[in-house]
MIMAR-325380 format. One record per residue: x negated, y, z negated of N, C-alpha, C in turn. Coordinates in steps of 0.1 Angstrom, whole numbers, padded with zeros to 4 digits, always signed. Example, Ala and Ser with C-alpha at 12.3 -4.5 7.8 and 13.67 -1.06 7.14 Angstrom:
% MIMAR-325380
-0132-0057-0078-0123-0045-0078-0132-0033-0078-0128-0022-0071-0137-0011-0071-0129+0000-0079
//
This chain:
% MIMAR-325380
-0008-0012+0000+0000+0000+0000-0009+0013+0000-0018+0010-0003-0030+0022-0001-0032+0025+0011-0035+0017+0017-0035+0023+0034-0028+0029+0038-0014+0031+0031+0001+0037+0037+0000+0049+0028-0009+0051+0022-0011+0064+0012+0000+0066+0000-0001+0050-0003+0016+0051-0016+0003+0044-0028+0007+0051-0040+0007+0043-0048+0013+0036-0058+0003+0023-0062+0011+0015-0071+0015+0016-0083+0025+0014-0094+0026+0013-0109+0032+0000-0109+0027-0003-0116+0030-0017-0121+0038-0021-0138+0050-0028-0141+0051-0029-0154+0055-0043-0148+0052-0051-0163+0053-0064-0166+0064-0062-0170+0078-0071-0168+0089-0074-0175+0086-0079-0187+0081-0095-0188+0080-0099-0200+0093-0111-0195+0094-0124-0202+0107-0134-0195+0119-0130-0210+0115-0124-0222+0127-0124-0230+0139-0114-0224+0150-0116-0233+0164-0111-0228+0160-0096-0229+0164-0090-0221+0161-0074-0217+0151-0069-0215+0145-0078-0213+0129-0072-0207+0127-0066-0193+0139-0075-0180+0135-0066-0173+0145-0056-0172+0151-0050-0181+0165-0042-0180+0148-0029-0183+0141-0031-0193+0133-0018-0204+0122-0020-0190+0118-0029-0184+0109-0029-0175+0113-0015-0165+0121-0020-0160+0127-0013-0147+0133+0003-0149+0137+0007-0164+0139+0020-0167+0128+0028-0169+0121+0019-0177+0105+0027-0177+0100+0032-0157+0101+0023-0152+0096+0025-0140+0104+0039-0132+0116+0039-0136+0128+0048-0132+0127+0064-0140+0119+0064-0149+0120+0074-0154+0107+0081-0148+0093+0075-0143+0084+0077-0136+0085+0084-0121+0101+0082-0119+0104+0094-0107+0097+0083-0088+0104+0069-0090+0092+0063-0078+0098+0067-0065+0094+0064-0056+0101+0061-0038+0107+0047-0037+0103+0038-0045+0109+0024-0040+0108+0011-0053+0111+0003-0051+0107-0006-0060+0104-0024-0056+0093-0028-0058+0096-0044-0059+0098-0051-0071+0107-0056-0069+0115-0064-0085+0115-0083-0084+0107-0089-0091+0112-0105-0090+0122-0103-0107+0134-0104-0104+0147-0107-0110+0147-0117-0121+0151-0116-0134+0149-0127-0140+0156-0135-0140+0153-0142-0147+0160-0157-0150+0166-0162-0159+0167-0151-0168+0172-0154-0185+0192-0152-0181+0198-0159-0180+0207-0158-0180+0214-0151-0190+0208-0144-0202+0214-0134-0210+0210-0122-0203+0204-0116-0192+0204-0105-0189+0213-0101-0180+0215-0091-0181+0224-0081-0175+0223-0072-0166+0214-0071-0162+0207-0065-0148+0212-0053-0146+0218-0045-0156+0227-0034-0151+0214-0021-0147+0200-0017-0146+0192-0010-0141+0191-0014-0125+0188-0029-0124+0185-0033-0109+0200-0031-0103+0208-0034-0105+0225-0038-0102+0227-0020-0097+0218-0009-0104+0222+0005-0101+0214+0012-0089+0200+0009-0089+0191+0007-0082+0195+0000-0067+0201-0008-0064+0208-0010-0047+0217-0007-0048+0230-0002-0059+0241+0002-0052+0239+0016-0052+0226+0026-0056+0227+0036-0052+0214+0037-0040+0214+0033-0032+0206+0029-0020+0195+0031-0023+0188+0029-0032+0172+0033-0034+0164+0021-0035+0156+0020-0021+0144+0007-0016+0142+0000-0028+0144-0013-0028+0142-0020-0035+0136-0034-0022+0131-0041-0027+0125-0051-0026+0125-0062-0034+0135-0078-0035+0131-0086-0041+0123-0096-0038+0115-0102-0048+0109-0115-0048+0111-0123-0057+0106-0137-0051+0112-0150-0059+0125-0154-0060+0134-0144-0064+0144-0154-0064+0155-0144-0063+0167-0147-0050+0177-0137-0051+0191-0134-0062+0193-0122-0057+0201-0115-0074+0215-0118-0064+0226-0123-0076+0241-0123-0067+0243-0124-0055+0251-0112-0048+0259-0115-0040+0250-0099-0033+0243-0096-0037+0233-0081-0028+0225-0088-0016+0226-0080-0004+0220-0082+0005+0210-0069+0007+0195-0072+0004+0185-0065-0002+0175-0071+0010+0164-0068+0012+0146-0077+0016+0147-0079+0002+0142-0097+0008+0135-0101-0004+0126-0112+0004+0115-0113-0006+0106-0125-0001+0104-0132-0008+0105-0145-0006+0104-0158-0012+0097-0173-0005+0094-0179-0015+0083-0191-0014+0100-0200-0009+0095-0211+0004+0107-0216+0012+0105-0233+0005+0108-0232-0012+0111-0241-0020+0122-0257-0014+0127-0258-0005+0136-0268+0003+0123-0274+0009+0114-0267+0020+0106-0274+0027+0095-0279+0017+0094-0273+0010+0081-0278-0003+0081-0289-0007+0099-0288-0009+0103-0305-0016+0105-0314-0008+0109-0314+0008+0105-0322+0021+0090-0325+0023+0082-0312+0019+0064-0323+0022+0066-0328+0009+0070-0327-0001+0061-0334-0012+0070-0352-0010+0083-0354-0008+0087-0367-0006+0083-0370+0010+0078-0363+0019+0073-0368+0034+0057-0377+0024+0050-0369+0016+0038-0370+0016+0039-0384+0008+0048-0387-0004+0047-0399-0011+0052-0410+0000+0060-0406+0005+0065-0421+0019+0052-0424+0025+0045-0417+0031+0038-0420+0038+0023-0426+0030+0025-0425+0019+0017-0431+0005+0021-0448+0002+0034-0448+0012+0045-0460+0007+0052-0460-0003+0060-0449-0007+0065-0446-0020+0078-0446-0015+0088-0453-0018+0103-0456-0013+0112-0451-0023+0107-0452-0039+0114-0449-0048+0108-0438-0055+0124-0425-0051+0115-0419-0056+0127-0406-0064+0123-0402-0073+0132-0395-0085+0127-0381-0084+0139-0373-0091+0137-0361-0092+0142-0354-0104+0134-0348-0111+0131-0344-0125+0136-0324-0127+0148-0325-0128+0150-0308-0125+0157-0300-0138+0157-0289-0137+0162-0284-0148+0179-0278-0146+0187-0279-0152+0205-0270-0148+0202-0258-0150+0207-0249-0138+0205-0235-0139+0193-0225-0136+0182-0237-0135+0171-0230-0132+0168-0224-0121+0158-0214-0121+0157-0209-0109+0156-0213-0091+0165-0208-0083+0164-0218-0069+0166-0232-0073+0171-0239-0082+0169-0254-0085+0176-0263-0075+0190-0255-0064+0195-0264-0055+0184-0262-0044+0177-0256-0040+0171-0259-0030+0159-0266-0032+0158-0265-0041+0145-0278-0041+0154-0294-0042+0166-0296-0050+0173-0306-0048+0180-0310-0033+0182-0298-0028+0185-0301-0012+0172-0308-0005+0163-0303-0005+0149-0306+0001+0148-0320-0004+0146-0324-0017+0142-0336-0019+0154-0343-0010+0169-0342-0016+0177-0353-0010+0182-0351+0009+0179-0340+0017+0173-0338+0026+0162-0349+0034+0152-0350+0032+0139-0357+0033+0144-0372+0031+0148-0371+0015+0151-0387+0015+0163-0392+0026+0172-0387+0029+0181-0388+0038+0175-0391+0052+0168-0382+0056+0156-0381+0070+0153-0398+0067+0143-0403+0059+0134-0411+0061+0146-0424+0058+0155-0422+0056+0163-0433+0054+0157-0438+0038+0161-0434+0031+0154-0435+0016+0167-0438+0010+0169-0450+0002+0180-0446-0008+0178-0438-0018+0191-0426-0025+0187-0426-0036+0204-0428-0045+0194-0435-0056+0205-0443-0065+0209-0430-0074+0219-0428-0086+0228-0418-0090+0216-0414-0102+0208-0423-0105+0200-0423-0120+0189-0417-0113+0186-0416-0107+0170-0408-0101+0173-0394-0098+0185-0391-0097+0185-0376-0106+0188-0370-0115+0180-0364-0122+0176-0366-0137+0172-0346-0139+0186-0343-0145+0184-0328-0149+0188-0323-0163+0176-0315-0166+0175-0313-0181+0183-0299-0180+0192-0299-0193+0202-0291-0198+0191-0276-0202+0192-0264-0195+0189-0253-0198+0192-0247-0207+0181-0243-0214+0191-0235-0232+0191-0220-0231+0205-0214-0239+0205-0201-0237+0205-0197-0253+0197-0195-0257+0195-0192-0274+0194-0180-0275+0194-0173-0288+0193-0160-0296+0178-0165-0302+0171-0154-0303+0156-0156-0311+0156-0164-0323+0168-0161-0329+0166-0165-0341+0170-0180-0339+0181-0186-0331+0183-0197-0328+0169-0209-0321+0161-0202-0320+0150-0205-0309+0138-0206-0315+0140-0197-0329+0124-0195-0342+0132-0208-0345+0143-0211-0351+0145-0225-0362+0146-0237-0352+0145-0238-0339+0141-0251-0333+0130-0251-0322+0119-0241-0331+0106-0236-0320+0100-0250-0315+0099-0262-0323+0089-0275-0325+0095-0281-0312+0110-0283-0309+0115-0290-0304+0120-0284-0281+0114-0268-0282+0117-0262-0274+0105-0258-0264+0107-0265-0255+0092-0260-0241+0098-0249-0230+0083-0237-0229+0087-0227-0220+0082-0230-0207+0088-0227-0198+0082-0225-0182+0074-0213-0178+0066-0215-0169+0059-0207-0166+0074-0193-0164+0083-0193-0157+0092-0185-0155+0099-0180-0166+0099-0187-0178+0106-0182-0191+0115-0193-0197+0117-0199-0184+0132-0213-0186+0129-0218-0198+0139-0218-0208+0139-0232-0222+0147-0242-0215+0134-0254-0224+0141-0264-0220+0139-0275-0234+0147-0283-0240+0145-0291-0251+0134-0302-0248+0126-0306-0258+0116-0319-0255+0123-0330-0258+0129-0332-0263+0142-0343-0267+0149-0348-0253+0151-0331-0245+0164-0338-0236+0154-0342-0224+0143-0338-0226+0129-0342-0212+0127-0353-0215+0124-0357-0227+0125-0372-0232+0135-0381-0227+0148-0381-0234+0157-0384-0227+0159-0390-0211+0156-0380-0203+0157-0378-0190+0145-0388-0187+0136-0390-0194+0119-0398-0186+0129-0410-0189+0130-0418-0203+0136-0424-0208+0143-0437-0201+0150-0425-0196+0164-0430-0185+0158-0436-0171+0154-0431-0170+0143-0432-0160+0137-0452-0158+0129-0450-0172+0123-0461-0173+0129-0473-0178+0144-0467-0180+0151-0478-0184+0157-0491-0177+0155-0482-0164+0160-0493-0151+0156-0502-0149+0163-0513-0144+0156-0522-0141+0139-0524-0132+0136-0530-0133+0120-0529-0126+0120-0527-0107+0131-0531-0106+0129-0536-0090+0134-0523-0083+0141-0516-0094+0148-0500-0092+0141-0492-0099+0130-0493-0103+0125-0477-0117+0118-0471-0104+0116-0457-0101+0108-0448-0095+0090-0450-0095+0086-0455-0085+0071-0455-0081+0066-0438-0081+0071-0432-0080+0070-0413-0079+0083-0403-0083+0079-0393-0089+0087-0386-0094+0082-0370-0088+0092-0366-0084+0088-0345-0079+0095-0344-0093+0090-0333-0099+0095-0323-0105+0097-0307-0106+0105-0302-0114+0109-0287-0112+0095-0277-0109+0089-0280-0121+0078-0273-0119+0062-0278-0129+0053-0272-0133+0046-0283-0139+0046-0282-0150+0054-0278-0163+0058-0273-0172+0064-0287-0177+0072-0290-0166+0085-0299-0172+0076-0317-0167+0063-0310-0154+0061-0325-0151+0048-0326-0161+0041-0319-0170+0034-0323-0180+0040-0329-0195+0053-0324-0199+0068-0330-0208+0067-0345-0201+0068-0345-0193+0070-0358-0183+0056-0366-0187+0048-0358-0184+0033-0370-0183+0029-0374-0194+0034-0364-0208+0030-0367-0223+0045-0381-0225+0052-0384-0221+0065-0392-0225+0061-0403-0222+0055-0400-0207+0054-0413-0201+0039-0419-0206+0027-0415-0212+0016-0420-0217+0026-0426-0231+0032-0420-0240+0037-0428-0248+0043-0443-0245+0046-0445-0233+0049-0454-0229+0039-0466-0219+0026-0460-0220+0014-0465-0216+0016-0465-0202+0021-0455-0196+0020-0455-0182+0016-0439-0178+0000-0442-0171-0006-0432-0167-0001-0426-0150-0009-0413-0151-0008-0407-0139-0021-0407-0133-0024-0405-0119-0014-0415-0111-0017-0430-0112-0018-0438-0119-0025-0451-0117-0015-0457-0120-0001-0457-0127+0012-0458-0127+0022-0455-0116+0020-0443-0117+0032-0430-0113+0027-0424-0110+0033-0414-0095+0029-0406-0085+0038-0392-0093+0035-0385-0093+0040-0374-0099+0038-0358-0092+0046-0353-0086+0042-0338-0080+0054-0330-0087+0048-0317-0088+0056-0305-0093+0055-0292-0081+0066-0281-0087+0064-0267-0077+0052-0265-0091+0050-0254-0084+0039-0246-0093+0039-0228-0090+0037-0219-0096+0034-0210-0093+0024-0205-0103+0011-0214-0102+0000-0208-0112-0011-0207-0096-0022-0202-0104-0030-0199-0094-0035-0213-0088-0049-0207-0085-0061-0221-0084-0063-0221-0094-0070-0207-0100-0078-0208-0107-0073-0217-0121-0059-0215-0123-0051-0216-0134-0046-0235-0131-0046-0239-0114-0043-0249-0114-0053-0260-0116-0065-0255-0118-0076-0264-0128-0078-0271-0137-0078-0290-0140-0076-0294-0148-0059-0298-0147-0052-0297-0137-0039-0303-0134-0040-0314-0122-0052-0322-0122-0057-0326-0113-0050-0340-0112-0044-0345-0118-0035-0356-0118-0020-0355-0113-0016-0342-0111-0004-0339-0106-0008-0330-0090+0003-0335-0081+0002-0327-0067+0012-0318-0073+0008-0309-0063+0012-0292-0068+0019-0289-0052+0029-0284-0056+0033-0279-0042+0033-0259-0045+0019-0254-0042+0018-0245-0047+0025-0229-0038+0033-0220-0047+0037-0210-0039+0024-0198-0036+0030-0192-0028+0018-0180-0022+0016-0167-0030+0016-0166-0042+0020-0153-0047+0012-0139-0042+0000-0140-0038-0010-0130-0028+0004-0128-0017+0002-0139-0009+0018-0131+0004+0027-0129+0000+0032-0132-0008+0047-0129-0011+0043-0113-0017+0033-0109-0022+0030-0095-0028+0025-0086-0016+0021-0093-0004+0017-0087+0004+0028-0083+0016+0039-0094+0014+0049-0092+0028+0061-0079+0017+0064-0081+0008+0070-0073+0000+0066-0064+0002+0053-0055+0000+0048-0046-0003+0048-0039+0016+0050-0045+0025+0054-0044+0036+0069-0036+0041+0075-0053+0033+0088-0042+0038+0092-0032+0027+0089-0032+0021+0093-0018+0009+0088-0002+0017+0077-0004+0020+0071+0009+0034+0079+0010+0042+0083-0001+0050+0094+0001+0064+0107+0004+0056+0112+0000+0042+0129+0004+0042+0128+0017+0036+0116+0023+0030+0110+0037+0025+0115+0042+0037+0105+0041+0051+0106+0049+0061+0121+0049+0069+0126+0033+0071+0141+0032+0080+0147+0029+0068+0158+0037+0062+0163+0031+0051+0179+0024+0057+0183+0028+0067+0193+0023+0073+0192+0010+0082+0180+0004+0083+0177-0008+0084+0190-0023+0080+0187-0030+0086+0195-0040+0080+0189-0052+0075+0192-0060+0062+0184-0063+0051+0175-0071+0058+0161-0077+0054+0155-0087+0058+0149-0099+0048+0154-0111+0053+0146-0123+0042+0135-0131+0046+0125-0131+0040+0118-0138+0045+0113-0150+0036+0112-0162+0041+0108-0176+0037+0094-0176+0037+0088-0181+0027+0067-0179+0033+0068-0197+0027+0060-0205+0036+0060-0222+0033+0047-0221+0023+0042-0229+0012+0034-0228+0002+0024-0241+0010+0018-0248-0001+0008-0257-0002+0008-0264-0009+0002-0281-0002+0002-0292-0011-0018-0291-0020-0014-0290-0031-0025-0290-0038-0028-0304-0047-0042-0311-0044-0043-0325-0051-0035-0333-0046-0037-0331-0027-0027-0343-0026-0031-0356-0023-0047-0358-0029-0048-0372-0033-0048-0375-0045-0041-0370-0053-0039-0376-0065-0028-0386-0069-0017-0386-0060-0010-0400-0059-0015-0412-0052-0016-0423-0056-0025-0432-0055-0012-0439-0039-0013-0449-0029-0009-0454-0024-0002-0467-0031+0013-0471-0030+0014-0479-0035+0014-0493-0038+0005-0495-0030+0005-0510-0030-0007-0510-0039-0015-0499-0045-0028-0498-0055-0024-0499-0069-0011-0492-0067-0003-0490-0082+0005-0505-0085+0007-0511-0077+0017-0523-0080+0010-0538-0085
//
């Protein structure tokens, strides 16, 4: 945006309830030309700053993940195809059986379930009713959330999710009979597929020498270091900041434009780390 002679301010939301309401007024009182906003995810917020921000026409730009029923630019990681390579990538590993580990209400969560059951559909894959497997999203008060902190895991994005009900959900999983239990599992993100990898060592079944395991991810490289046993289907956060930061200049300049979405495909990261299955069996 420097080249275009704009400068940047930056404020961190923060993922608690009204953070990005205090994010986005601070930024508003600073007097800007435009804004890029990735939207939270805390289903206690109320959006009423952003919600005022496009109904009074002023450039806005989303990323990650779209808000209601607004037709805005927004740029986003094309999470459907992500989950099509990551079950193309285990088939062709020989992986037939294969599960999906997701959270209710989470962010974009049907289009990564479209993509997985998409793909499997393509390859001619069955999938049985128990290999989808989605953990109940919690919507707590702080104080609800300090008295069951032991029992409560956060996502990179902010999502709560119980370790009991991830438990649960592996559990169920493993409970099937043998000739039906999952050779590979995708998961939401790698939050929920490390809950996963601690349940299932309890159960003396390693990754991958067991179980093929891939998550979404939105951590870096640097940060995806030492996650070397899980494939990463990793998003682009550099382009998604760089194609945003594009159209926010063009709806600056044409503001009568009509909206634009753009899809950016990510990357499979560690994708020999699922073993082929006839190694695992």
């Amino acid at each position: 945006m420097s080249q275009q002679d704009y400068h940047c301010v930056f404020e961190s939301g923060g993922l608690n309830r009204g953070d990005e309401n205090r994010g986005i007024c601070s930024l508003i009182r600073k007097g800007l030309d435009g804004f890029i906003v990735g939207p939270s995810s805390n289903p206690d917020d109320d959006h009423k700053p952003l919600m005022e921000l496009i109904e009074n026409k002023v450039p806005v730009v989303l990323i990650d993940r779209p808000f209601g029923n607004y037709e805005v630019d927004i740029v986003m990681s094309d999470l459907e195809m992500g989950a099509e390579e990551i079950v193309e990538h285990f088939h062709h590993l020989g992986h037939q059986k294969i599960a999906y580990l997701g959270v209710t209400g989470f962010s974009r969560t049907d289009e990564r379930l479209d993509g997985y059951r998409s793909a499997m559909q393509r390859l001619d894959l069955k999938i049985y009713p128990q290999w989808i497997q989605e953990i109940e999203r919690l919507s707590l008060t702080l104080e609800e959330e300090e008295a069951s902190c032991l029992d409560i895991i956060v996502t990179v994005a902010g999502t709560r999710v119980s370790k009991r009900h991830c438990r649960n959900a592996v559990e169920t999983l493993l409970r099937l009979p043998e000739a039906d239990r999952p050779t590979a599992i995708l998961t939401v993100n790698t939050t929920v597929a490390e809950m996963l990898g601690e349940t299932l060592s309890e159960h003396n079944i390693n990754i991958p020498e067991d179980i093929a395991v891939a998550a979404f991810s939105e951590l870096s490289s640097k940060e995806m270091q030492g996650k070397g046993r899980l494939i990463c289907y990793q998003q682009s956060n550099y382009r998604i900041g760089k194609y945003a930061a594009r159209l926010l200049i063009d709806r600056i300049k044409t503001p009568d434009r009509g909206p634009t979405r753009i899809l950016l495909p990510g990357r499979l990261i560690h994708p020999d780390s699922a073993l082929p299955v006839r190694r695992m069996l």
